[in-house]
ZABA-174813 format. One record per residue: residue number from 1; residue in one letter; x, y, z of N, C-alpha, C, O in turn. Coordinates in nm, 4 decimals. Example, Ala and Ser with C-alpha at 12.3 -4.5 7.8 and 13.67 -1.06 7.14 Angstrom:
// residues 2
1 | a | 1.3190 | -0.5690 | 0.7800 | 1.2300 | -0.4500 | 0.7800 | 1.3200 | -0.3300 | 0.7800 | 1.4236 | -0.3319 | 0.8465
2 | s | 1.2850 | -0.2250 | 0.7080 | 1.3670 | -0.1060 | 0.7140 | 1.2900 | 0.0030 | 0.7870 | 1.3409 | 0.1138 | 0.8039
//
This chain:
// residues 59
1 | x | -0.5262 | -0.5649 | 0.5625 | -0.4812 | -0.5453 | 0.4271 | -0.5806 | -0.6116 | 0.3339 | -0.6378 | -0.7174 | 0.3600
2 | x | -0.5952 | -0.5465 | 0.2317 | -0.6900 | -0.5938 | 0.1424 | -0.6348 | -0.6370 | 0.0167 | -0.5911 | -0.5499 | -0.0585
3 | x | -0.6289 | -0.7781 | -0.0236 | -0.5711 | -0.8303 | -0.1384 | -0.6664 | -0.8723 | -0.2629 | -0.7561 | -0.9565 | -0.2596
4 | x | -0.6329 | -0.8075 | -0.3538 | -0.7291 | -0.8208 | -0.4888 | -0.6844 | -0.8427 | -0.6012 | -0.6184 | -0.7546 | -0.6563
5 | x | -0.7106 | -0.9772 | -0.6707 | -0.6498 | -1.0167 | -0.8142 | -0.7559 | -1.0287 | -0.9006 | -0.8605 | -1.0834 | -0.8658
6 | x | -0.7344 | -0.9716 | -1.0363 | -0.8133 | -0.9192 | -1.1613 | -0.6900 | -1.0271 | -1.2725 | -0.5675 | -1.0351 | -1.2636
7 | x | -0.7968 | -1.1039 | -1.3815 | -0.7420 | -1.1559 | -1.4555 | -0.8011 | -1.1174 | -1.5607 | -0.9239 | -1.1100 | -1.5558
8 | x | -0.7122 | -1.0721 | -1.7197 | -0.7916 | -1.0791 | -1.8144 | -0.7398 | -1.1678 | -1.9211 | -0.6219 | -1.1643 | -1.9565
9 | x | -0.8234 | -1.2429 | -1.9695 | -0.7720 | -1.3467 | -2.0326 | -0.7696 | -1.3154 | -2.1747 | -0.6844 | -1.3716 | -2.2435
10 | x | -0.8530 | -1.2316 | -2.2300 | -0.8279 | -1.1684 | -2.3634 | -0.6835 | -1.1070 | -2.3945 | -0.6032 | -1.1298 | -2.4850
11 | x | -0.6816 | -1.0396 | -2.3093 | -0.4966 | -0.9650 | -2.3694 | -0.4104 | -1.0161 | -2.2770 | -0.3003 | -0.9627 | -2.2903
12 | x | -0.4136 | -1.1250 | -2.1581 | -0.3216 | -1.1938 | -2.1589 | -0.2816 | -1.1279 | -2.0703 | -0.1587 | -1.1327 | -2.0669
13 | x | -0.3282 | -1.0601 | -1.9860 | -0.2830 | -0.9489 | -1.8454 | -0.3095 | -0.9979 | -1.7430 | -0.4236 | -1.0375 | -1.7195
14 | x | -0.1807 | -1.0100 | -1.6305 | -0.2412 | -1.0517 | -1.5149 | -0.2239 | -0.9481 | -1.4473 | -0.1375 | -0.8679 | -1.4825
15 | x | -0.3150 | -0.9217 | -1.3154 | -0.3152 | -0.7936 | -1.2434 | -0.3566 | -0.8209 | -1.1031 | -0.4527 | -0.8828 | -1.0573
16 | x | -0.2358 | -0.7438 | -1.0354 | -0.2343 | -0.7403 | -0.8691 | -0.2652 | -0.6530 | -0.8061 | -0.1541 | -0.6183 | -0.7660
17 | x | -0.3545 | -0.5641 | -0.7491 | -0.3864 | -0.4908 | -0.5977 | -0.3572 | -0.5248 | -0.5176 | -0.3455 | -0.6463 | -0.5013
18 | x | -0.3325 | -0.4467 | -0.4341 | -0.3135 | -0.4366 | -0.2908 | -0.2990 | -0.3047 | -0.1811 | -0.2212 | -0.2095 | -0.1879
19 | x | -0.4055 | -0.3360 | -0.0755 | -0.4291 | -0.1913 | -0.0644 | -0.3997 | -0.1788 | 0.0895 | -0.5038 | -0.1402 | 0.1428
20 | x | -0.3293 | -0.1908 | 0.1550 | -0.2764 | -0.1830 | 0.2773 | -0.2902 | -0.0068 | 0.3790 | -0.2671 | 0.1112 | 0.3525
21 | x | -0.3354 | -0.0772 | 0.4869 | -0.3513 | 0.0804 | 0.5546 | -0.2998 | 0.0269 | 0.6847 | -0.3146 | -0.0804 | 0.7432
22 | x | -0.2121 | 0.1753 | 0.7193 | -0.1094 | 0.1574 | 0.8539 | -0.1171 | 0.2961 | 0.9148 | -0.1386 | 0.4010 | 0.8541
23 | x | -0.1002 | 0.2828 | 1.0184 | -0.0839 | 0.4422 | 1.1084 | 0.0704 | 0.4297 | 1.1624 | 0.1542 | 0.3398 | 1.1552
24 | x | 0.0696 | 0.5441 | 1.2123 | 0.2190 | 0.5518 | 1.2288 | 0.1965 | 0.7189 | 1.3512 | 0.0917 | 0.7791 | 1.3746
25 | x | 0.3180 | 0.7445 | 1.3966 | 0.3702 | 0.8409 | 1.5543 | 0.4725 | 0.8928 | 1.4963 | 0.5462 | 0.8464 | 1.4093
26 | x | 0.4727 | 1.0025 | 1.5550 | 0.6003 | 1.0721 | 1.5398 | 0.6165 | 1.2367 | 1.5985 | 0.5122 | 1.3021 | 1.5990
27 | x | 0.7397 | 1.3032 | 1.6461 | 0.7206 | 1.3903 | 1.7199 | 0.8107 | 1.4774 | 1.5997 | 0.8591 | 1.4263 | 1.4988
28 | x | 0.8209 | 1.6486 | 1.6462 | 0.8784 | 1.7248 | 1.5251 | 0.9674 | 1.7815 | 1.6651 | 0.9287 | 1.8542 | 1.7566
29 | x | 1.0952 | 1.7201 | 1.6428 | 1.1538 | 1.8361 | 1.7699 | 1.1707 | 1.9786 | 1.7533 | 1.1921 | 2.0063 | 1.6353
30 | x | 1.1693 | 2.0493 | 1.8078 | 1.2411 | 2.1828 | 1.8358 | 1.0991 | 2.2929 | 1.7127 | 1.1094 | 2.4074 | 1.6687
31 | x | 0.9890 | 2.1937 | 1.6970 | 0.8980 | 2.2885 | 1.6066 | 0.8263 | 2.3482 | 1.6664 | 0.7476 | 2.2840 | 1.7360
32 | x | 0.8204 | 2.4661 | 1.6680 | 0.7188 | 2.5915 | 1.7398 | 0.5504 | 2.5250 | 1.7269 | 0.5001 | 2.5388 | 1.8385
33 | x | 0.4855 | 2.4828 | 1.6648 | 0.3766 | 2.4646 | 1.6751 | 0.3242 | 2.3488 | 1.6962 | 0.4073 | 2.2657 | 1.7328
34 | x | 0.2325 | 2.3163 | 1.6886 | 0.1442 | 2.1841 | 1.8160 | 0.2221 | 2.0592 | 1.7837 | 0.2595 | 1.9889 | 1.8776
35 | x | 0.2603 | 2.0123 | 1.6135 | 0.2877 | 1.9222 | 1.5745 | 0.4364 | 1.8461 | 1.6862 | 0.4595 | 1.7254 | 1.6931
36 | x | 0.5163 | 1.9568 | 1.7608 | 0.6566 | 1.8908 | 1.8631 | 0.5426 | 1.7942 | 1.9305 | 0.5892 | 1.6803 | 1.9252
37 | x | 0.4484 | 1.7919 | 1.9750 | 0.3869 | 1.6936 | 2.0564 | 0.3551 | 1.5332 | 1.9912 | 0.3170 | 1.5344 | 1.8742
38 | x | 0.3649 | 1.4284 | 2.0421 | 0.3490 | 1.3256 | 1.9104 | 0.2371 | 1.3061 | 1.9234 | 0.1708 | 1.2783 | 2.0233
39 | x | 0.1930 | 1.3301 | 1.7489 | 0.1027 | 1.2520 | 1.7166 | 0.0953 | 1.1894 | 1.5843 | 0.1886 | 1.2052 | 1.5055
40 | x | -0.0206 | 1.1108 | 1.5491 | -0.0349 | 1.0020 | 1.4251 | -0.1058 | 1.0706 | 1.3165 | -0.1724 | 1.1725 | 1.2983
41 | x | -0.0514 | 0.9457 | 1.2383 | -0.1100 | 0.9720 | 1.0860 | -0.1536 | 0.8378 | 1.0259 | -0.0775 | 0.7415 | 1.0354
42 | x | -0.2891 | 0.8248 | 0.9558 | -0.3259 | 0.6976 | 0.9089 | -0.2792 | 0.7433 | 0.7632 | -0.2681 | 0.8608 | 0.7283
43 | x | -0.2491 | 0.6111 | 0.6696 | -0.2017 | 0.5802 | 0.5835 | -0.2608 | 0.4995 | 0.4837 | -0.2659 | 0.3852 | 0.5289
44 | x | -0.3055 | 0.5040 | 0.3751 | -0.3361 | 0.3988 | 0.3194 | -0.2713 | 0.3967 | 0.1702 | -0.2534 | 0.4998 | 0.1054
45 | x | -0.2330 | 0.2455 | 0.1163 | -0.1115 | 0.2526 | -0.0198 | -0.1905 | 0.1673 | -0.0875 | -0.2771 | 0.0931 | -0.0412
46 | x | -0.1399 | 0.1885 | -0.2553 | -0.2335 | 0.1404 | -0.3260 | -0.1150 | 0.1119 | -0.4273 | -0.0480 | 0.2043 | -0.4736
47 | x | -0.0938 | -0.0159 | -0.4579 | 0.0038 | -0.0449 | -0.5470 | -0.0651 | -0.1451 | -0.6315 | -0.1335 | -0.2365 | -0.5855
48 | x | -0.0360 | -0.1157 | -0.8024 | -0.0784 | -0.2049 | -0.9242 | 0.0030 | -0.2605 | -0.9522 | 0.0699 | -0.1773 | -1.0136
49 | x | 0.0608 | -0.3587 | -0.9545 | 0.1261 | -0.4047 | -1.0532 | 0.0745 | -0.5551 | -1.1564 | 0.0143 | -0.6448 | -1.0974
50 | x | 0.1044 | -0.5701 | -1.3093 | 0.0987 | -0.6229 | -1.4308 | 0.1622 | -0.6915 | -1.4788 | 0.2823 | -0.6659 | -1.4873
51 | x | 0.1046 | -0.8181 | -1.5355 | 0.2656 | -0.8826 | -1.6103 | 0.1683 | -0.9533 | -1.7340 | 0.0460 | -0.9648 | -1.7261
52 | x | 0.2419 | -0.9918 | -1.8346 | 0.1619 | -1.0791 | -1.8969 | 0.1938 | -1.2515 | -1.8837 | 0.1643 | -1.3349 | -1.9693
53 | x | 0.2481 | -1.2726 | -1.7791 | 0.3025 | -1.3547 | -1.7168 | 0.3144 | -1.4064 | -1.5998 | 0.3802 | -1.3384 | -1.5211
54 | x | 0.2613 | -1.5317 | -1.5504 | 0.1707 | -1.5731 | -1.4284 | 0.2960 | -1.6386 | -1.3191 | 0.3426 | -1.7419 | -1.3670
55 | x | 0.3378 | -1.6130 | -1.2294 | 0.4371 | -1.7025 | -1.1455 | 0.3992 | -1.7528 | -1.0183 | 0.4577 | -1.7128 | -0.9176
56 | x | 0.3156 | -1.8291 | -1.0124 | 0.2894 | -1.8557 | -0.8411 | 0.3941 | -1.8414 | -0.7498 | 0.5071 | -1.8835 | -0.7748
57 | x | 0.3625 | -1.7812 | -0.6392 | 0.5038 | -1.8207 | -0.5283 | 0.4211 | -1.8677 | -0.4248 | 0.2989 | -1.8776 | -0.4139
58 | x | 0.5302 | -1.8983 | -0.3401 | 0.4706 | -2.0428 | -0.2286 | 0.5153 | -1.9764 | -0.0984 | 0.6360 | -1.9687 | -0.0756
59 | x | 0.4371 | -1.9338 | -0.0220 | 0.4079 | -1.8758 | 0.1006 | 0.4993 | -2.0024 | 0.2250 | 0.4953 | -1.9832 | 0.3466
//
C-alpha cells in the first residue's frame, strides 16, 4: 500500500492519499463461458480525502 500526505499551508488544506492494490478469486457458477472456472482480478483504489483540519490518531 502506498501512503501519501500533501499539505497546503496557504488555504489551510490538509490532504490524504492512499492507494492500495489487492487481488482477489472468484468462480461464476452455472455460467456458460470460461469465467465458471476461478479466476483473479487485480485491483487497485485510490481514495482522497480533505479537511481543513488536522487530527493525529495514534496507531
Amino acid at each position: 500500500m502506498t501512503l501519501s500526505t500533501q499539505t497546503q499551508p496557504t488555504c489551510g488544506l490538509y490532504s490524504l492519499k492512499v492507494h492500495p492494490q489487492f487481488c482477489s478469486a472468484h468462480t461464476l457458477r452455472d455460467y456458460p463461458g470460461d469465467c465458471r472456472r476461478l479466476h483473479g482480478h487485480n485491483w487497485k483504489v485510490e481514495t482522497d480525502n480533505a479537511s481543513v483540519r488536522y487530527s493525529e490518531v495514534a496507531a
